[in-house]
N, C-alpha and C positions, 0 to 999 in steps of 0.2 A: 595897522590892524592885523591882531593876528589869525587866520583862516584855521590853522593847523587846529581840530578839534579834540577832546580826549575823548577816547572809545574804552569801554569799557566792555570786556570780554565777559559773559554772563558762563560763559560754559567752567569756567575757572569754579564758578558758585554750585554748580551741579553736584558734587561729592560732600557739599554742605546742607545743601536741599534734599538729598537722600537720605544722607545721616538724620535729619531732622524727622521726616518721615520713619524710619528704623522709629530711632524714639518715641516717636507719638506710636507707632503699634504699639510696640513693647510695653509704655507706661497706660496703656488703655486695656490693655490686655484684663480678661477676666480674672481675679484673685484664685479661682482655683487649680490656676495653671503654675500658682505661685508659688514655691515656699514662704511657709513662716517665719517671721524675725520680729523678734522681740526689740523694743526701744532701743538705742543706741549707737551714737551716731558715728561709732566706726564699725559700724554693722556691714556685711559683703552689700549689704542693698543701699548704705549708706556710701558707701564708697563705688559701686555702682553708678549710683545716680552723678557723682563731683568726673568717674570720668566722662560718662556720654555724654554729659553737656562741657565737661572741657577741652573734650574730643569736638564738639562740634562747635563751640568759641575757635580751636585751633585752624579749624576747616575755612571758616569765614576768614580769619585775620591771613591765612594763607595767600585766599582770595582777593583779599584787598592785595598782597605782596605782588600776586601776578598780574596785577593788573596795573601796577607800579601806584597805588593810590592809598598806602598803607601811611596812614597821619595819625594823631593823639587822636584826632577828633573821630576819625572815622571807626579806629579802634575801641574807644567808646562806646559810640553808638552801638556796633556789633553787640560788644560787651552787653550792653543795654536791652538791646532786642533776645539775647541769648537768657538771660536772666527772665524777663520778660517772656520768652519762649516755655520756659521748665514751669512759673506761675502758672501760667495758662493752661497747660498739662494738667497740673494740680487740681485748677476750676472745671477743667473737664472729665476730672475724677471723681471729682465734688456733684455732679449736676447729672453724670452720666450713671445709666442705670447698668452699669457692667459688674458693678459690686465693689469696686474698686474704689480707696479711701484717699483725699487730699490729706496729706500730712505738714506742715509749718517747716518739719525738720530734713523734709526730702528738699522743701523751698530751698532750705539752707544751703545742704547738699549738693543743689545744683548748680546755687550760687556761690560754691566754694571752687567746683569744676572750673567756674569762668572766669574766677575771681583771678588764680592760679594762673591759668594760659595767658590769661590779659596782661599778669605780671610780667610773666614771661614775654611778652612780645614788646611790652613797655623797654624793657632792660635790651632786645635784641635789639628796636627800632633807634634807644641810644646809641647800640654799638653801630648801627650804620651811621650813622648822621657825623661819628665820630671818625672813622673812615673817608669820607665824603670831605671832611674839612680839613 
């Protein structure tokens, strides 16, 4: 039987938990703090939005690296929850009386950020495994 447990180092996750926090001020922030920008989705606010949540897909999947628990599966999930995360932003822009507007295309946006990193760590977590064997 084996005793030996995995621990999991939560402070690793802290620089992702902040970031995530930055974001949500920033994306809750009242619009007339805001510039205007007109539709299109290589807008500074549209590429804005692909890095902070690909900045913070990179922070998680870091996270899994330090803690040696970086898998398909776990990489996903992040994935999943980071996409999931920018949504929710969205509906809390949607519901919240700060003046501030849910957009479909910031969704995108955000999920182009994670889409990105995830690729990216897809390809990296190859290059270990390939190493390894």
């Amino acid at each position: 039987m084996n005793t030996k447990q995995n621990h999991i180092s939560y402070t690793y996750f802290v620089p992702a938990f902040l970031w995530a926090l930055l974001i949500l001020v920033v994306c809750l922030v009242p619009p007339k703090y805001i510039p205007a920008v007109e539709f299109n989705l290589l807008s500074p606010d549209k590429i804005a939005h692909a890095m902070l949540f690909g900045f913070l897909c990179l922070l998680l999947n870091w996270a899994l690296s330090k803690n040696n628990i970086l898998t398909y599966k776990n990489m996903f999930l992040l994935f999943a929850c980071t996409v999931g995360y920018g949504a929710l932003i969205e509906l809390l822009q949607m519901i919240g009386r700060s003046g501030r507007m849910a957009e479909v295309d910031d969704i995108l946006a955000n999920s182009f950020g994670a889409v990105m990193i995830y690729l990216i760590y897809i390809v990296y977590y190859r290059s270990l495994n390939r190493k390894t064997a």
